[in-house]
C-alpha positions as a Python dict, from the first residue, in 0.01 Angstrom:
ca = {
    (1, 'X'): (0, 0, 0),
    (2, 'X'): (115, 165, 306),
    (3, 'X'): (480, 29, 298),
    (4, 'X'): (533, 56, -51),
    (5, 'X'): (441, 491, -3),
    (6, 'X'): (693, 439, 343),
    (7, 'X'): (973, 281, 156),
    (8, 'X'): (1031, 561, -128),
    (9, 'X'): (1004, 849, 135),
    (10, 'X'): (1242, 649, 357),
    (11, 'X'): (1497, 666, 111),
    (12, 'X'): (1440, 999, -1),
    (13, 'X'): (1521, 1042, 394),
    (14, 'X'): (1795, 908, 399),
    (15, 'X'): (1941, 1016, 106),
    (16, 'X'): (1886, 1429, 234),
    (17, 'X'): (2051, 1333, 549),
    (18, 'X'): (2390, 1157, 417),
    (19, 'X'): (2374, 1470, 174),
    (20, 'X'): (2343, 1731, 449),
    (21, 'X'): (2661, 1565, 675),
    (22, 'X'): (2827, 1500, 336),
    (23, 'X'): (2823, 1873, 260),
    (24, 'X'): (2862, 1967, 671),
    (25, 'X'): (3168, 1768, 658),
    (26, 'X'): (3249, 1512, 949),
    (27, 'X'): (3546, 1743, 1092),
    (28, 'X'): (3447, 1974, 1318),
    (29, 'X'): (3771, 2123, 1393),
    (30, 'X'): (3763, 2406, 1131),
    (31, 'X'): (3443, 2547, 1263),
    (32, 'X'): (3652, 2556, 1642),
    (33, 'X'): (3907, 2780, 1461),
    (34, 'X'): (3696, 3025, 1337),
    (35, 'X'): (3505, 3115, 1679),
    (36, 'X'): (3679, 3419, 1821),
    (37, 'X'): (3451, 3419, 2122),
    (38, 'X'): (3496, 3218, 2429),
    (39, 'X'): (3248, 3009, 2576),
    (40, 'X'): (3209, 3224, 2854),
    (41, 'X'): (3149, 3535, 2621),
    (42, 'X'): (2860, 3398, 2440),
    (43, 'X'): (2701, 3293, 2754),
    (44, 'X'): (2723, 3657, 2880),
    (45, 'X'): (2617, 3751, 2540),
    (46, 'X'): (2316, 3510, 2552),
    (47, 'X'): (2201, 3646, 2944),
    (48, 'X'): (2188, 3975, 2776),
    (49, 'X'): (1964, 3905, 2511),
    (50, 'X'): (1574, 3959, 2586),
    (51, 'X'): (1427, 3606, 2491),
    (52, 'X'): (1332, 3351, 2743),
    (53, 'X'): (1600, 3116, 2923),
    (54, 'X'): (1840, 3454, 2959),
    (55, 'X'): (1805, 3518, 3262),
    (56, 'X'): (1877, 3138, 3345),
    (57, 'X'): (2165, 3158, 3153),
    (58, 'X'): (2294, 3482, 3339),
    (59, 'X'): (2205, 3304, 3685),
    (60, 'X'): (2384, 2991, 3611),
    (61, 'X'): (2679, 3213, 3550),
    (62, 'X'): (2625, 3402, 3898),
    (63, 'X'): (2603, 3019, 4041),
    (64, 'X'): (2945, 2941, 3847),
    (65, 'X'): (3132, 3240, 3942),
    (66, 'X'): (3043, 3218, 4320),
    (67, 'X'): (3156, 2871, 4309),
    (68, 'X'): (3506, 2969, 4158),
    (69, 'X'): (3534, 3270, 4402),
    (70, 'X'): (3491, 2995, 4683),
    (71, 'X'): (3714, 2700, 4576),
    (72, 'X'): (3919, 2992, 4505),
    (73, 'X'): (3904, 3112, 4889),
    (74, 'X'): (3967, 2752, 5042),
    (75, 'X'): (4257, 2731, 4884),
    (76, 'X'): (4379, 2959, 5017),
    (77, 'X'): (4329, 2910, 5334),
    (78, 'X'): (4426, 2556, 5269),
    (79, 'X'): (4802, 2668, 5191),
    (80, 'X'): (4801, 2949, 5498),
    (81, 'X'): (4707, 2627, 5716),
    (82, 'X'): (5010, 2429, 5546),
    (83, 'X'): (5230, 2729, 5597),
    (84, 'X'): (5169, 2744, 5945),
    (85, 'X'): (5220, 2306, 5978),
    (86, 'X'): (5572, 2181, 6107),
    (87, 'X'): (5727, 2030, 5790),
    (88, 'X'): (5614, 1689, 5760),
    (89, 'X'): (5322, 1685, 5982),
    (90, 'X'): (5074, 1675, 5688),
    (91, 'X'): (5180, 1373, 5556),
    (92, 'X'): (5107, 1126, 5769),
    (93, 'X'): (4803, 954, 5728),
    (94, 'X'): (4535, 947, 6034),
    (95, 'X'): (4517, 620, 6079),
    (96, 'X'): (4897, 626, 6167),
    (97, 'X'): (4831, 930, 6412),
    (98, 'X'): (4603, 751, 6634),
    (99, 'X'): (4843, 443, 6624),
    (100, 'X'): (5121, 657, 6718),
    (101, 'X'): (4941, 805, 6999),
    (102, 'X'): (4819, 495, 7129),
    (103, 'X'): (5173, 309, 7146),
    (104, 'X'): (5280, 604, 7357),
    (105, 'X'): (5030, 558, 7647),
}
């Protein structure tokens, strides 16, 4: 009795979900065009908002932005420390370094 109640309400299932994607439609492109915000906009957006997880959201953005403003920093010190190389001395590989320096002694 159990399976025969199952199998009707299974299809009835079904049937609503191939209805709802049917009517979402399977390309989600044309929902991309209409956002005007960035990603980064409705995150600050959401960190503002007084419901629980904000303030998460707001701190993972603090986490994000001190990561850029580092990565940001090395690389620049990275090309001051180029700058400052003889041309060519960066593109040697170590292992040929120490080989070099060992032939000469």
């Amino acid at each position: 009795m159990r399976a025969t109640i199952l199998k009707p309400l299974q299809r009835v299932v079904l049937l609503a979900s191939l209805a709802v994607v049917a009517c979402t439609g399977a390309d989600g492109s044309h929902q991309a065009e209409q956002d005007t915000l960035t990603r980064r906009q409705r995150d600050s957006l959401v960190g503002e908002l007084p419901i629980p997880g904000a303030s998460g959201v707001r701190g993972a953005m603090d986490v994000a932005d001190s990561a850029k403003a580092r990565q940001r920093m090395l690389d620049t010190i990275e090309v001051k420390r180029r700058s400052r190389e003889p041309p060519g001395v960066g593109l040697r590989a170590p292992a040929i370094r120490v080989a070099a320096s060992a032939a000469r002694d």
